[in-house]
C-alpha positions in Angstrom: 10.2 116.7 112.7 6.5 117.0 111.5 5.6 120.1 110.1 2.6 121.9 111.6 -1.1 121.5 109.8 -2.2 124.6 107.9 -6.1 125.8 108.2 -6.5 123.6 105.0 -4.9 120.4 106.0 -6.4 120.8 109.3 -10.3 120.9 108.2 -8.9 117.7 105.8 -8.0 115.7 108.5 -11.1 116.3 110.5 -13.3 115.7 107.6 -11.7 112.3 107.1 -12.3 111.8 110.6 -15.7 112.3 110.1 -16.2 110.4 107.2 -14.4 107.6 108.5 -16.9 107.5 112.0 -19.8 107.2 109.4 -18.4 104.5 108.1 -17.6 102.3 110.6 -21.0 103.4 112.4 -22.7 101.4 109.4 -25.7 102.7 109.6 -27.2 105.9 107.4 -29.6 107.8 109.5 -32.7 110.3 108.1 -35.4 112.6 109.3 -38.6 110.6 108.6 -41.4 113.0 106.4 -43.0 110.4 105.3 -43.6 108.1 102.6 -43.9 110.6 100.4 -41.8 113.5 102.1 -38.2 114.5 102.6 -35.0 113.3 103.9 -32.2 115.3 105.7 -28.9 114.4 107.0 -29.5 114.4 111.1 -27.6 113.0 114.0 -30.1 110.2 115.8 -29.8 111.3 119.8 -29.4 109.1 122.8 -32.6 107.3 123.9 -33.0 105.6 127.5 -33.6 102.0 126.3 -36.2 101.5 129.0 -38.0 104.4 127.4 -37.8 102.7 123.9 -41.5 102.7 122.4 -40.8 99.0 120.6 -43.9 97.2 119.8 -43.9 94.0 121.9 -42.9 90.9 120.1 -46.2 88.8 119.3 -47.1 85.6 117.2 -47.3 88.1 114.2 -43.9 88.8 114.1 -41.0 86.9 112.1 -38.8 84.8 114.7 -36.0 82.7 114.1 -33.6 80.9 116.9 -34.7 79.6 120.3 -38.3 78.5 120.9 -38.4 80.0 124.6 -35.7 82.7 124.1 -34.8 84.7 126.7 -33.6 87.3 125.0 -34.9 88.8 121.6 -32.9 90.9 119.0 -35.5 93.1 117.1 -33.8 94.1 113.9 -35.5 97.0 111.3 -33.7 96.1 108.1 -34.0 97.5 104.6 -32.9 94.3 101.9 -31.1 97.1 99.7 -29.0 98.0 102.5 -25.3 96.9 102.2 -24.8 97.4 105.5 -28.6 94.8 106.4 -26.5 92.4 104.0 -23.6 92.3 106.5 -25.7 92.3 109.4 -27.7 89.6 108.2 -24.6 87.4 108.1 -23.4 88.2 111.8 -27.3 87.4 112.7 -27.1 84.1 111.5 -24.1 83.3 113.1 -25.3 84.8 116.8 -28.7 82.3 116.2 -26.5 79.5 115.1 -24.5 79.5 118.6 -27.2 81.4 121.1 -29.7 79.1 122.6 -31.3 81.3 124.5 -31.8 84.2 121.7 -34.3 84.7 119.2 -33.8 87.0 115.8 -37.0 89.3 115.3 -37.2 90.7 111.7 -38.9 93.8 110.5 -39.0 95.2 107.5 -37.6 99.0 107.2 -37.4 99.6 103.5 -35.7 103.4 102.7 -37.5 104.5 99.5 -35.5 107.0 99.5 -31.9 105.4 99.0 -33.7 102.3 97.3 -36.6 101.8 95.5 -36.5 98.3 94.8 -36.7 97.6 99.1 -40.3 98.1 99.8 -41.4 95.4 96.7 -38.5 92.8 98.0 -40.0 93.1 101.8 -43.4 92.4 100.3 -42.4 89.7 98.2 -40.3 88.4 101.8 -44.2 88.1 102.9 -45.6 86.6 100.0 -43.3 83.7 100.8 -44.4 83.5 103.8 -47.8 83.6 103.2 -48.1 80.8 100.9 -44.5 78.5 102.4 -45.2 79.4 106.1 -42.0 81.0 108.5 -39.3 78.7 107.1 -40.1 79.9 103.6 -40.2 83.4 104.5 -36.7 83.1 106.4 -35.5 81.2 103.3 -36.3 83.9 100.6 -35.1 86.7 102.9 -32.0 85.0 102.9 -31.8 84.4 99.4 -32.1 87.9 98.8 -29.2 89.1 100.9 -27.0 86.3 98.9 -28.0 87.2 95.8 -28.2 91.7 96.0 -25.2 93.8 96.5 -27.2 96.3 98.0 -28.5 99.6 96.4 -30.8 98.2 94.2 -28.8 96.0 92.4 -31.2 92.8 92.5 -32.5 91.8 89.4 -36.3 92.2 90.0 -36.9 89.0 87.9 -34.9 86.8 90.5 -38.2 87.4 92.9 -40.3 85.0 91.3 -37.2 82.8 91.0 -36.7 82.2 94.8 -40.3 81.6 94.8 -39.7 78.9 92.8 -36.7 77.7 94.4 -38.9 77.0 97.4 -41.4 75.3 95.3 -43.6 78.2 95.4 -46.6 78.4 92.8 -45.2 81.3 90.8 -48.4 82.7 89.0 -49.8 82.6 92.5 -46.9 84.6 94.2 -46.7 87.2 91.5 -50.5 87.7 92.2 -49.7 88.5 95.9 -46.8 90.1 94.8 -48.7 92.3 92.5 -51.8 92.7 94.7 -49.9 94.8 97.1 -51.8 92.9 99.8 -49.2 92.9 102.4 -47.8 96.7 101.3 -50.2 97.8 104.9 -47.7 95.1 106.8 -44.6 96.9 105.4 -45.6 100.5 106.3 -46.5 99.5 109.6 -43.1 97.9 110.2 -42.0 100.9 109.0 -43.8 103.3 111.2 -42.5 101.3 114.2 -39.0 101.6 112.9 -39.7 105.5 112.7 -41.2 105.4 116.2 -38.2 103.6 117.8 -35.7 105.7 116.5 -37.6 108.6 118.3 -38.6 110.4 114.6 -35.4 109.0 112.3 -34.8 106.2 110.3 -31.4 103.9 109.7 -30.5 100.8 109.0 -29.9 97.9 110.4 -31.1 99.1 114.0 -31.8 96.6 116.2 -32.7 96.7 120.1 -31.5 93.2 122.0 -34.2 92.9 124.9 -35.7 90.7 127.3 -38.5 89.0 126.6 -40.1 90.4 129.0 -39.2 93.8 127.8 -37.5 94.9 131.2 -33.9 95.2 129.8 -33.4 96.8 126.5 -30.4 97.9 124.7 -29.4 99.0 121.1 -27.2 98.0 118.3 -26.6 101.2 116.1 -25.6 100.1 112.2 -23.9 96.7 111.5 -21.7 96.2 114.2 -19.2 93.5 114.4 -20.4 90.3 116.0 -18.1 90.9 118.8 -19.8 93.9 119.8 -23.2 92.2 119.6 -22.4 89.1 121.7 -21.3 92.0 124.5 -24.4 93.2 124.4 -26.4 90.5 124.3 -24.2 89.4 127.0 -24.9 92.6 129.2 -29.1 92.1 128.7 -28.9 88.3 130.0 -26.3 89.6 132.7 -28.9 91.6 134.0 -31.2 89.2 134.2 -29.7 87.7 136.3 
C-alpha cells in the first residue's frame, strides 16, 4: 500500500512538476528592460493571435522554403540558445517536406543568458551582406552545427565560416567589427519584445498566413509533430 506524502515530499513532487513543465516548454521566458536593464522570471500570458503586433514579412526579411508560400513560420531565435539549436533542426526538416511554407528568421539575441548571441547574429548578416541570402542561411546553419548553446562557440570560428563560404575575411571582420548591422539586430529584437506582448523567449515563432489573416504560435522548441499540426490548422483554415 503506498504510504501517504508528508508536507515535505508533497511540495517535492510538485516542484518536480514544475521543473519538469519548464523543460519540456523549451523555451526560457523574461521581462524585457532593456538592453541594458533587468530580467525577471515571469509567466508570458495568452495572446489572441489575430491581435499579434508581428511586423509583416517584407523583401527585407530572411526567407527560406517556398517561393509563393502560403503559409510563413516567423521564428525569433537567439544562436546561444540550446533550445534555437534544436528548433533549427525540426525547421529544416518542416522546409525540406512543406511546399507551400516558408521559414522567416529573426534574430532575438538574450544578452542576458548569452553574450556571445548578439555578435553571432551580426556576423549571420555580414554573410549576408557580402554572399547574398544563401550565404546568410549557410553560416546561420553553421553556427547551430558547430555551438552547444550558452556561449560555447569559439568566437574565432566566425571568420572561419566566412571563409568556408569563400567570404573575403579581412572584409567580413571589418563588417563584423563596424557594428554596422548591430541597428538590424535590435530592431529584430524590439519586434520580438513587441510580439511577446512585453517578454522575451526563445525560439518563439508565429506560423501565419501570408496574408496575415490566420495566425498561431509555437511556444519553445516543440517537437516537429506538434508544428506540422499547427501548420496544418493555419492552411486548414484557409481553406
Amino acid at each position: 500500500m503506498n504510504q501517504p506524502l508528508d508536507n515535505k515530499s508533497s511540495l517535492s513532487v510538485s516542484t518536480a512538476i514544475v521543473l519538469a513543465g519548464l523543460i519540456i516548454a523549451g523555451s526560457i521566458i523574461y521581462v524585457w528592460g532593456g538592453r541594458d536593464g533587468g530580467f525577471t522570471d515571469t509567466t508570458l500570458g495568452a495572446q489572441p493571435p489575430a491581435e499579434i503586433p508581428i511586423s509583416p514579412v517584407s523583401p527585407e526579411d530572411h526567407i527560406r522554403g517556398a517561393e509563393n508560400p502560403g503559409i510563413y513560420v516567423v521564428e525569433f531565435s537567439d544562436t546561444e540558445c540550446p533550445f534555437c539549436k534544436r528548433f533549427h533542426l525540426t525547421m529544416q526538416q518542416i522546409i525540406a517536406e512543406a511546399d507551400d511554407v516558408a521559414w522567416v528568421y529573426r534574430h532575438s539575441p538574450i544578452d542576458a543568458l548569452h553574450d556571445r548571441a548578439r555578435r553571432e547574429a551580426e556576423a549571420a548578416e555580414c554573410a549576408a551582406q557580402m554572399g547574398g541570402e544563401g550565404a546568410f542561411w549557410s553560416y546561420l546553419d553553421r553556427i547551430f552545427e558547430e555551438t552547444m548553446g550558452n556561449d560555447s562557440l569559439d568566437p574565432s570560428l566566425l571568420s572561419q565560416f566566412a571563409l568556408e563560404l569563400s567570404l573575403d575575411e579581412d572584409l567580413f571582420i571589418e563588417c563584423l567589427d563596424s557594428g554596422r548591422h548591430a541597428e538590424r539586430v535590435e530592431a529584430q529584437l524590439k519586434d520580438a519584445v513587441m510580439v511577446q506582448g512585453g517578454s522575451i523567449g526563445t525560439p518563439y515563432s508565429i506560423v501565419m498566413s501570408a496574408d496575415g489573416s490566420e495566425k498561431q504560435v509555437i511556444e519553445g522548441a516543440q517537437p516537429i509533430e506538434v508544428v506540422r499540426a499547427i501548420i496544418a490548422s493555419v492552411r486548414e483554415r484557409l481553406r
